[in-house]
C-alpha positions in Angstrom: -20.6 -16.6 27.2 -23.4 -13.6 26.9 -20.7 -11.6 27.8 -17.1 -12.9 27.1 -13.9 -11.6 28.3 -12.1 -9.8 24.8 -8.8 -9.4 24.0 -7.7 -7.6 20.5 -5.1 -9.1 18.4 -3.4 -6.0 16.8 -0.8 -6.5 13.8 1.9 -4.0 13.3 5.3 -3.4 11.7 6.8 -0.4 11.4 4.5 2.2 11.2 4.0 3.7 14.8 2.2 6.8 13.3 -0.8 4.6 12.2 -0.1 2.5 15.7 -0.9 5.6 17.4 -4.2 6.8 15.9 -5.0 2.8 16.1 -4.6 3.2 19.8 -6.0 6.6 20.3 -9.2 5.0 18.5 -9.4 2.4 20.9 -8.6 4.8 24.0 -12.6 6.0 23.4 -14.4 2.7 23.1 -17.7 2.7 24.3 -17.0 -1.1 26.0 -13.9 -0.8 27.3 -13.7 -4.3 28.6 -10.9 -5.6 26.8 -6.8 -5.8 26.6 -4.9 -5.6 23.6 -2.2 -7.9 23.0 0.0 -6.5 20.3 1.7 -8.5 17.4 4.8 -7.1 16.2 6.2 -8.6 13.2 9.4 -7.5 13.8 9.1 -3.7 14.2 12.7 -1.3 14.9 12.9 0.6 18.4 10.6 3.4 17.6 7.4 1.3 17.6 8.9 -0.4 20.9 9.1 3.3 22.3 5.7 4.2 21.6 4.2 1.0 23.0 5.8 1.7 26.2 4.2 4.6 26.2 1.1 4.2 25.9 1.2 1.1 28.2 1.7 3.9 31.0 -1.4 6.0 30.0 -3.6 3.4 28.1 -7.1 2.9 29.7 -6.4 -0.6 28.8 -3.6 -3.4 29.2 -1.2 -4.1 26.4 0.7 -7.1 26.1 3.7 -6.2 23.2 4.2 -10.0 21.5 7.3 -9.1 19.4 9.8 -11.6 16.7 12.7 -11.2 14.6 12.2 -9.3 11.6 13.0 -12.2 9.2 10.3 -11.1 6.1 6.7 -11.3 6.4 5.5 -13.9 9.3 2.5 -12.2 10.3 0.9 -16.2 11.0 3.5 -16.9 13.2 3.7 -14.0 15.5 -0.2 -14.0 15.3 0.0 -17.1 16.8 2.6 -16.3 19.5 -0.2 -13.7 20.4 -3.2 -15.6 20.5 -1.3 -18.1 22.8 -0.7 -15.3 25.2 -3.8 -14.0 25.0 -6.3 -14.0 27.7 -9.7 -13.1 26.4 -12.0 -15.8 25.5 -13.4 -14.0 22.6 -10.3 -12.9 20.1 -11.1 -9.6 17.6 -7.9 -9.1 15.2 -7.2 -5.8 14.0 -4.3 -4.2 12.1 -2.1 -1.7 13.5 -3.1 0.8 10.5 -6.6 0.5 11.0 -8.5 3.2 13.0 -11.5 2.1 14.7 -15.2 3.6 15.5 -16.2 4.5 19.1 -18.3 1.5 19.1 -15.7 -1.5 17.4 -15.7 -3.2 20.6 -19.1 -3.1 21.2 -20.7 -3.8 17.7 -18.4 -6.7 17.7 -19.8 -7.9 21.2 -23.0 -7.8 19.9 -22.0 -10.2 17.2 -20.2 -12.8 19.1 -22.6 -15.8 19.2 -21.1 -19.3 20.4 -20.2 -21.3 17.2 -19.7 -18.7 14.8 -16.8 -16.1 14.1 -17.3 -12.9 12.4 -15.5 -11.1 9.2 -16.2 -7.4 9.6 -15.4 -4.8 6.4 -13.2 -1.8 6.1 -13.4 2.0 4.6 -10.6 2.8 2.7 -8.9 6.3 3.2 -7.0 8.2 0.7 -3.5 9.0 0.7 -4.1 13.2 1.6 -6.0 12.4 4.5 -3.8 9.5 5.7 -0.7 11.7 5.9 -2.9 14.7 7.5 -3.7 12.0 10.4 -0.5 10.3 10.7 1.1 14.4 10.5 -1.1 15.6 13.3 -0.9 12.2 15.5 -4.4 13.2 16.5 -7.9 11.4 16.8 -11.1 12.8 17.3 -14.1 10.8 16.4 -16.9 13.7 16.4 -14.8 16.0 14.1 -13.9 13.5 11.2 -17.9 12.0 11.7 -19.0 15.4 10.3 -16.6 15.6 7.7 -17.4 12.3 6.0 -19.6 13.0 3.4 -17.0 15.8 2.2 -14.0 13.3 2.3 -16.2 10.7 0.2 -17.1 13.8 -2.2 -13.3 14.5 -2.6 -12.3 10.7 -2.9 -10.5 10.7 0.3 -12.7 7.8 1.2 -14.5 4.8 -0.5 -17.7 5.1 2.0 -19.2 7.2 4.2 -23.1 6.0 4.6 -21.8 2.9 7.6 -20.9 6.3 9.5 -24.1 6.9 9.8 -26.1 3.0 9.5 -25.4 0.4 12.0 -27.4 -2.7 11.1 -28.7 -5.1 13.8 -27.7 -9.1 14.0 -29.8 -10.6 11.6 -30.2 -13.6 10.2 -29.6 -13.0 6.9 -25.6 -12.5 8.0 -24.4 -16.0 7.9 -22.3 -17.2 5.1 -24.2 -20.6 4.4 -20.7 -22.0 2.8 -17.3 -20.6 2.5 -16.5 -17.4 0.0 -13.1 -16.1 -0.6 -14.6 -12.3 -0.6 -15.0 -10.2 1.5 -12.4 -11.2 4.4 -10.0 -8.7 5.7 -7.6 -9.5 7.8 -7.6 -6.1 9.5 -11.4 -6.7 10.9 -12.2 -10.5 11.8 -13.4 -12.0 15.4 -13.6 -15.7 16.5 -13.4 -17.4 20.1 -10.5 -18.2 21.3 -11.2 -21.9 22.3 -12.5 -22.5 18.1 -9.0 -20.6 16.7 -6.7 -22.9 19.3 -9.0 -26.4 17.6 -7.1 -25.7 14.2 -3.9 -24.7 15.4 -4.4 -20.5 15.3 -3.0 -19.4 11.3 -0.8 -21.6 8.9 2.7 -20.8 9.3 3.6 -22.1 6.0 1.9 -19.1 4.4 4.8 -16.7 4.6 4.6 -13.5 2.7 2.0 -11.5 1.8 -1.5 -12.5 1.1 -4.2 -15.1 1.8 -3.8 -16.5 5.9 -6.7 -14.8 6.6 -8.9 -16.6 3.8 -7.4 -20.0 4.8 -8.1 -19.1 8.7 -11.4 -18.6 7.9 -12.0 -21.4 5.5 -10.3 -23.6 8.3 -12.6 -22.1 11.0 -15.7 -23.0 9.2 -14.3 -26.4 8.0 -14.3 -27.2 11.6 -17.1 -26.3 11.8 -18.3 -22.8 12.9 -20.2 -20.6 10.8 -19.2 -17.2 9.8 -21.2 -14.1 10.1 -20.5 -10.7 8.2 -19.9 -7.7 10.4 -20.9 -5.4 7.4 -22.5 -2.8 8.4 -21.2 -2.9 12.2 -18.0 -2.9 12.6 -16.1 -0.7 9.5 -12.5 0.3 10.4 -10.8 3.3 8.9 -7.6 1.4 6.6 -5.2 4.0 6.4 -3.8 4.5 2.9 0.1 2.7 1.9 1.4 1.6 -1.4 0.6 -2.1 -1.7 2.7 -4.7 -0.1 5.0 -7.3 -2.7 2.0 -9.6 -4.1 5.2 -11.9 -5.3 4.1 -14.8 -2.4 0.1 -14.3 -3.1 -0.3 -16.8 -5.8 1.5 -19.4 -4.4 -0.3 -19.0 -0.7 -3.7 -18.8 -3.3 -2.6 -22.4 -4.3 -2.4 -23.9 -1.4 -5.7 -22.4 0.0 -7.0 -23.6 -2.9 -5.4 -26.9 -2.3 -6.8 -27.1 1.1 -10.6 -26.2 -0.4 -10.4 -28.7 -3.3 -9.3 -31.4 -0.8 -12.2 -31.2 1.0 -14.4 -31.3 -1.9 -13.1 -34.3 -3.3 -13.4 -36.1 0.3 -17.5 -35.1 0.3 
């Protein structure tokens, strides 16, 4: 397991510009040992088209997992794509997250048996976001050098993980569960540990909170988390929030599921 076989999870819907640069990003990893299996909540024919496409010229083999668009189910079809998956270490992405040269690899580096990993993001602004998605164009040595000028202009929340790549130390395990600091868009775990608690909570429909309760599951059961701060930063293209009208109530029962198992130790 020094060396696990990887596949990435990726989430889309509807946005085949950002699928693209996603893609693109991943089209230069350093490790290229890995498939992608993609998770389509429901996208139209456009995002179908440009999958086909770059399943013809992709250095890499994509699996398209797709379902009905019935609302936000991105648990279920998650699921549908870990259960088709073949790697035996699982990194999710989202499809409007552009990743470093080394993703794959930082994240290798991290995988240790028994933990999974919750890696951070760096937000982009809206001006640059529409540049990218306009141009439908990656190149990893030109926007390097202009990070410090996109920070400086607030086209970007950080700029210094660029730049600072941390090794795996100790001091990165969680020693109990916390509800910050874990994206959805950046998390890793092995396969065999996600299929022990049943993959994500399909009664969480909506937006918000399936990955805190994955995680909190995860670690329930057992296995310890590990930040990938520092490591693994992904690029989140900038979009006007998604409806928050389901986060309270998936809050609740996450919270439900936590206070459950307080009152049973």
């Amino acid at each position: 397991m020094n060396n696990p076989t990887v596949s990435i999870v990726l989430a889309t819907y509807n946005w085949p510009e950002a699928l693209k640069l996603v893609l693109l990003s991943l089209a230069i990893q350093t490790d290229k040992d890995f498939d992608v299996v993609i998770a389509d909540d429901g996208s139209k024919a456009s995002t179908q088209e440009l999958i086909d496409h770059y399943k013809k010229i992709a250095p890499f083999h994509i699996q398209h997992e797709w379902q009905e668009d019935r609302g936000f189910r991105k648990s279920k079809i998650l699921n549908q794509a870990i259960n088709s998956a073949q790697g035996q270490y699982l990194i999710f992405l989202d499809g409007d997250c552009i990743v470093q040269p080394d993703f794959v690899a930082q994240h290798r580096k991290l995988a240790k048996v028994g933990c999974l990993v919750t890696g951070g993001r760096i937000l982009l602004g809206p001006k640059v976001t529409m540049q990218l998605c306009q141009d439908g164009e990656w190149s990893y040595p030109a926007w390097k050098w202009k990070t410090f000028f996109y920070w400086l202009t607030g086209q970007m929340n950080k700029w210094l993980p660029f730049f600072v790549k941390l090794p795996d130390l100790k001091t990165r395990i969680y020693d109990q569960f916390k509800w910050s600091r874990i994206k959805g868009c950046n998390m890793a775990a092995w396969r065999v540990d996600v299929l022990k608690i049943n993959g994500f909570d399909e009664s969480l429909e909506g937006w918000g909170h399936e990955d805190a309760d994955f995680v909190f599951r995860l670690q329930n059961s057992g296995v310890k988390r590990k930040s990938g701060s520092w490591a693994t930063e992904v690029l989140h293209l900038w979009h006007k929030m998604a409806d928050k009208a389901t986060a309270e109530k998936n809050a609740e029962i996450v919270r439900a599921k936590i206070l459950a198992k307080k009152t049973i130790a």
